[in-house]
C-alpha positions as CSV (number, residue, x, y, z in Angstrom):
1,X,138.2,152.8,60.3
2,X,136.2,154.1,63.4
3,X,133.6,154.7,61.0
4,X,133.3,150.8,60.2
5,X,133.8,149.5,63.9
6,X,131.1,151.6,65.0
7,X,128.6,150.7,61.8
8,X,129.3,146.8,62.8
9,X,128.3,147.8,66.5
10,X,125.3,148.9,65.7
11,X,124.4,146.1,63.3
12,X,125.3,143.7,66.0
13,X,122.7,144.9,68.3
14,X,120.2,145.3,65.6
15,X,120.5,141.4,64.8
16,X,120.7,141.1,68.7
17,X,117.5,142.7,68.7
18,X,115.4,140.5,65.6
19,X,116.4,137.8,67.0
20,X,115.2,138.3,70.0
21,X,111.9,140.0,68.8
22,X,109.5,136.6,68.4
23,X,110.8,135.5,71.4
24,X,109.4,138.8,73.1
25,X,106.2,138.6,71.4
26,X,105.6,134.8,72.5
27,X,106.5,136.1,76.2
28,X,103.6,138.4,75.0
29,X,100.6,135.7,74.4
30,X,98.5,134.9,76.6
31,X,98.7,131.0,77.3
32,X,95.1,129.4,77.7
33,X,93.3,126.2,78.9
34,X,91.2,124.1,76.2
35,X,88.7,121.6,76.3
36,X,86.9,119.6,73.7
37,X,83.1,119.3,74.3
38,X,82.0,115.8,75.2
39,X,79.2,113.7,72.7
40,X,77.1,112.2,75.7
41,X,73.6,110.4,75.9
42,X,70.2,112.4,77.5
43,X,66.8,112.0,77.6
44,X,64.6,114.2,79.4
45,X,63.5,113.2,82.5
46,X,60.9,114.5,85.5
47,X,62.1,113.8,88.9
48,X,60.2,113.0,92.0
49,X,60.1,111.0,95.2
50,X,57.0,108.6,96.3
51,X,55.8,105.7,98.5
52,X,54.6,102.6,97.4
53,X,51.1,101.4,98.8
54,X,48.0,99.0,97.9
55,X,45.1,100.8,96.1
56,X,42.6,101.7,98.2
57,X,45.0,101.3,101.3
58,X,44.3,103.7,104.4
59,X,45.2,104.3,107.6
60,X,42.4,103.1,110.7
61,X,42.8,106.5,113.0
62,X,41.1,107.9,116.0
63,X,40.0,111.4,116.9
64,X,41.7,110.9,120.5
65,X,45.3,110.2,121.4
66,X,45.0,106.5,123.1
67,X,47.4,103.2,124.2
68,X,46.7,100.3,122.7
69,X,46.9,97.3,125.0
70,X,47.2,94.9,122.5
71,X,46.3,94.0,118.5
72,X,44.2,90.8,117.7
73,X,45.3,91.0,114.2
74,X,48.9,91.1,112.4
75,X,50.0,92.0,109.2
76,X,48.3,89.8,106.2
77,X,45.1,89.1,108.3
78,X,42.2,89.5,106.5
79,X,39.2,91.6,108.0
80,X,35.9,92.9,107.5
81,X,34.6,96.1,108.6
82,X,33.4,96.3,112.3
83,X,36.2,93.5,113.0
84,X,37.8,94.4,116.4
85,X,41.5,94.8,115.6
86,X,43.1,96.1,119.0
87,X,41.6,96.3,122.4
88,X,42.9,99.8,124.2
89,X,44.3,100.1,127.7
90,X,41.5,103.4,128.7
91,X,43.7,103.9,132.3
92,X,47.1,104.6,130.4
93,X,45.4,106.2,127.5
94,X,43.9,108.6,130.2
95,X,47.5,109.3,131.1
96,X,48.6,109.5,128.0
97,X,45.8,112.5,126.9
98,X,47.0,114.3,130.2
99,X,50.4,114.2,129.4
100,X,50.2,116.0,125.9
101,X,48.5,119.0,127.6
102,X,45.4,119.1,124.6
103,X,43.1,116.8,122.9
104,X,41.7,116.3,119.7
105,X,39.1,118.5,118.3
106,X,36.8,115.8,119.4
107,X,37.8,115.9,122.8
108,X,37.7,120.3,122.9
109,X,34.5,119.9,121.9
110,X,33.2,118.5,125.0
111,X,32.2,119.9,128.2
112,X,35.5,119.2,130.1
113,X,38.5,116.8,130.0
114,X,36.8,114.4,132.5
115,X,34.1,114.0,129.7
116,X,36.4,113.3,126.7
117,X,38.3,110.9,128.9
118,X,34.8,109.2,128.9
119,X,34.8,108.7,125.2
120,X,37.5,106.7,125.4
121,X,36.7,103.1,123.5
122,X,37.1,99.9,124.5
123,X,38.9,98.6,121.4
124,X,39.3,99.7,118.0
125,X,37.6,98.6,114.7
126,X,38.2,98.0,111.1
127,X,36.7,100.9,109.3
128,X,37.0,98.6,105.9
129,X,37.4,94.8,104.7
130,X,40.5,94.3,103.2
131,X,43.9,93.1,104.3
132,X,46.0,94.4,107.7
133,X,49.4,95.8,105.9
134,X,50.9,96.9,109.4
135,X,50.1,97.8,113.1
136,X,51.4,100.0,115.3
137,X,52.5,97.8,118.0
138,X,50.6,96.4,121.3
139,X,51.9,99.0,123.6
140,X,52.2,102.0,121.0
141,X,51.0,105.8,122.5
142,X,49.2,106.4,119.3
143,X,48.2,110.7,119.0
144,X,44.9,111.8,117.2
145,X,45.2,111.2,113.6
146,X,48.0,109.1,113.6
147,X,48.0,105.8,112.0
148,X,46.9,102.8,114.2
149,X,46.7,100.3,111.6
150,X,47.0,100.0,107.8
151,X,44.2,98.1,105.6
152,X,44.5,97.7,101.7
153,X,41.4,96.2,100.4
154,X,43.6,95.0,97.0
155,X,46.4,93.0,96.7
156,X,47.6,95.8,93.5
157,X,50.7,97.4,95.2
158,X,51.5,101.2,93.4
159,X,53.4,103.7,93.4
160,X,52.2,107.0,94.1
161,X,54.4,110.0,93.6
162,X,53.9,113.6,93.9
163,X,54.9,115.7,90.7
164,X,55.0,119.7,91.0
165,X,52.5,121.6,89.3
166,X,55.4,122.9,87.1
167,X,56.0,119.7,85.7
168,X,52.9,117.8,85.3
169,X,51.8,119.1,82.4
170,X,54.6,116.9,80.8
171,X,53.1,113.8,82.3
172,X,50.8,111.4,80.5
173,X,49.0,107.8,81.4
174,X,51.8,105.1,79.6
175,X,54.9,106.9,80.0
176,X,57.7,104.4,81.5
177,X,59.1,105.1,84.6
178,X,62.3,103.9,86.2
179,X,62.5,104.6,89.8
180,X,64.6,102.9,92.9
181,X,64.1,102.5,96.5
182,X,65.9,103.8,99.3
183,X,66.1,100.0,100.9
184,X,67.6,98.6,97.8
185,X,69.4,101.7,96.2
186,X,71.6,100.3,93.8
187,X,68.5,97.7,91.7
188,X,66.6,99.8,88.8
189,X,62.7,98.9,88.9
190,X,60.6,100.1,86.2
191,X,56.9,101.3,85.9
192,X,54.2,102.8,83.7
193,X,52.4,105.6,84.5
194,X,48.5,104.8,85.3
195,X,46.6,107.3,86.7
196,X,47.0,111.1,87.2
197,X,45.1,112.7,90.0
198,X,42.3,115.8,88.9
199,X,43.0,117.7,92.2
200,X,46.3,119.8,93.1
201,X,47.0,119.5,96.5
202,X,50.2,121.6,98.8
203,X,52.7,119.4,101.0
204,X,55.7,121.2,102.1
205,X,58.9,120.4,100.8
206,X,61.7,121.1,103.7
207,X,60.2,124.3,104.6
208,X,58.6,125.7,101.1
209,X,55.4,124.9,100.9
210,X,54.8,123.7,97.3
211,X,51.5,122.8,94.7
212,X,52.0,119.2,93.6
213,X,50.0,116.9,91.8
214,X,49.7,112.9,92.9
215,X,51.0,110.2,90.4
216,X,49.9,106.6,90.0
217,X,52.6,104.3,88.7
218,X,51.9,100.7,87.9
219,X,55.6,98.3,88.7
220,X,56.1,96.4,85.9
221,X,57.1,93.5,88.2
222,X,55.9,91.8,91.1
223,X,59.4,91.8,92.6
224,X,59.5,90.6,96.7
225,X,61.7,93.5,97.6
226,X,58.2,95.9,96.9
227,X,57.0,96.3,99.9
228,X,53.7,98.6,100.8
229,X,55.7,101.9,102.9
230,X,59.2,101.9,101.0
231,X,60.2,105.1,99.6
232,X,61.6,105.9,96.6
233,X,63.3,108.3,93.9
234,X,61.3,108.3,91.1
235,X,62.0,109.6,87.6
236,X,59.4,109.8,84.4
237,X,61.5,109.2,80.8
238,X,59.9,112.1,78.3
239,X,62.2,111.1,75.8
240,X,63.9,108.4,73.8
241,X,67.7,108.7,73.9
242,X,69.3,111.6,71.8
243,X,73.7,112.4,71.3
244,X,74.2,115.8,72.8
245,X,77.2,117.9,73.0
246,X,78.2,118.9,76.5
247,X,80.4,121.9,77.3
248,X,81.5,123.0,81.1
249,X,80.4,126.5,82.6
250,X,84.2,127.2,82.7
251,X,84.2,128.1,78.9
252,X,81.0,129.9,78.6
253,X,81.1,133.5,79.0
254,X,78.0,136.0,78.6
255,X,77.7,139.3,77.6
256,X,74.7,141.6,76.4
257,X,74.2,139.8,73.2
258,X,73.8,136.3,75.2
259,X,76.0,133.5,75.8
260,X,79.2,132.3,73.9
261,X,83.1,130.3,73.8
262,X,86.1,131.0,71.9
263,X,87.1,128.3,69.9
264,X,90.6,127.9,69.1
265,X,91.4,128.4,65.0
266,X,95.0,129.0,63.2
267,X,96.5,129.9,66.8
268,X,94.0,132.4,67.8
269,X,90.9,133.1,69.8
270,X,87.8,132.9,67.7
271,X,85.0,134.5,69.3
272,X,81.2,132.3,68.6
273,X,77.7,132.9,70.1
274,X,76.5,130.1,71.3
275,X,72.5,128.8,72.3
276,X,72.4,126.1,75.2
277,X,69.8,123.4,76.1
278,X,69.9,121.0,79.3
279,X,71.7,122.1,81.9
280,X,73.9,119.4,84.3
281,X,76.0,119.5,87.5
282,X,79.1,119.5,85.6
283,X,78.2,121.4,82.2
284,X,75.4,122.3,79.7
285,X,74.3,121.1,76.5
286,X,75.3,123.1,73.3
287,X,72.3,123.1,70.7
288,X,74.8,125.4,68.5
289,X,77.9,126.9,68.3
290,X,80.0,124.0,69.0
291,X,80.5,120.7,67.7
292,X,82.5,117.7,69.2
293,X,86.4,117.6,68.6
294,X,87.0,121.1,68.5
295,X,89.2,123.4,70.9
296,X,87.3,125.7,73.0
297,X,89.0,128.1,75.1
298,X,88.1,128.3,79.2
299,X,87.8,131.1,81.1
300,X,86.6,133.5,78.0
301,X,86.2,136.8,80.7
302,X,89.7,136.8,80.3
303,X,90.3,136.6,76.2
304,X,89.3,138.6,73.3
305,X,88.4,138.5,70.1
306,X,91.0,137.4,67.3
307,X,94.2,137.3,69.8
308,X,96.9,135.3,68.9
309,X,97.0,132.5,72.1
310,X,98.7,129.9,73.3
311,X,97.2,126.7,74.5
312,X,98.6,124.5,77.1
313,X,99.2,121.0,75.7
């Protein structure tokens, strides 16, 4: 009788024990994250930053800092070259020279500083005949170089842009353009690419110095908020529209044999090699490996091949 009472003790736990075993081996799998990849629209795109001008608009200068009393012109005058446009104030310009502690190259280049205050002029002339697009300002402390007044000889307002040298091999005369200005930041102006410059030149960019080639885009409209000296963001379409599946960095994972996901298939991880294309702030394009409306694992550093998962729902 013992006998029996102890056999049905042990069966007891036994069945205790199965029973409790998938519950054990659920505790056991790992529970995991998922995330379909999204279908999204792209084109490729250059991006870059310019000003918008008159062709053949340049800045009237002088090789020696000066005042300028007062202008005789404003913007929209018409002028012709020789035209006095400012008259100069030579007693505060005089000052003025003194004050900055140098001169211009012009200035250096004389005897002493008595003798390049003698080269100061009277007034200041049109170096062109065109249009006066802006002044700096009866009154203005203008330095050498700097811009005292701006003449177009067109009335063709562009866009000129500066693309790096990376990139402007991608750029040809035609392409559309869709750029908009800092002043009116929310409106979408479009353009067509006209001209590309033969010459290279370097302009820093923050503190890098960088090789960049200068852009000519033609506004498809004659729009009254374009205005000659407004900046803007500028970007060049490469591409017509294309579908492309997007996946986030947080379910690529990369290895010696290159990038890759697990995708999730009959409850466990399925390890797949993957080969990505443009890349975005938020996630990079899959040109294989992954198709829309499947599972995909995140965090893959922390999964491995063919193990049963969980997913949270």
């Amino acid at each position: 009788m013992k006998k029996y009472i102890a056999l049905a003790a042990v069966c007891a736990v036994l069945i205790a024990g199965v029973s409790a075993l998938p519950s054990a081996v659920e505790a056991g799998v790992p529970v995991c994250s998922t995330v379909t990849p999204k279908t999204v629209s792209y084109r490729e795109t250059v991006r870059s930053s310019g000003t918008l001008s008159y062709i053949g608009q340049s800045d009237v200068t002088s090789a020696l800092p000066l005042v300028i009393s007062r202008f005789t012109v404003e913007p929209g005058d018409e002028v012709t070259a020789g035209d006095v446009i400012a008259t100069v104030d030579r007693t505060a310009s005089e000052t003025f020279i003194a004050s900055l502690g140098k001169v211009s190259q012009l200035a250096a280049a004389t005897a002493s500083l008595s003798t390049a205050m003698s080269l100061i002029p009277d007034s200041v002339t049109a170096d062109r005949t065109g249009k006066v697009i802006s002044t700096a300002g009866s009154g203005a402390a203008v330095e050498a170089g700097s811009s005292i007044a701006s003449i177009a000889g067109t009335d063709t307002l562009v866009l000129t842009c500066a693309v790096s040298e990376l990139s402007i091999a991608r750029i040809k005369p035609g392409q559309q353009v869709e750029f908009t200005l800092s002043a009116y930041p929310e409106t979408v102006f479009t353009g067509t690419v006209a001209r590309i410059a033969t010459a290279a030149r370097s302009q820093y960019s923050g503190a890098v110095l960088e090789t960049v080639v200068d852009v000519t885009v033609v506004p498809d409209s004659s729009d009254s908020r374009l205005c000659p000296g407004l900046t803007a963001d500028v970007v060049f379409q490469l591409s017509d529209p294309r579908q492309i599946c997007v996946l986030p960095y947080e379910a690529i994972g990369q290895d010696n044999e290159g990038e890759y996901i697990y995708v999730f298939e009959d409850n466990a991880a399925v390890k797949r090699k993957i080969f990505t294309g443009a890349e975005f702030s938020d996630g990079t394009e899959i040109v294989k490996g992954a198709a829309a409306g499947e599972r995909v694992l995140l965090d893959p550093e922390s999964i491995s091949d063919g193990r049963w998962v969980r997913v949270d729902e």
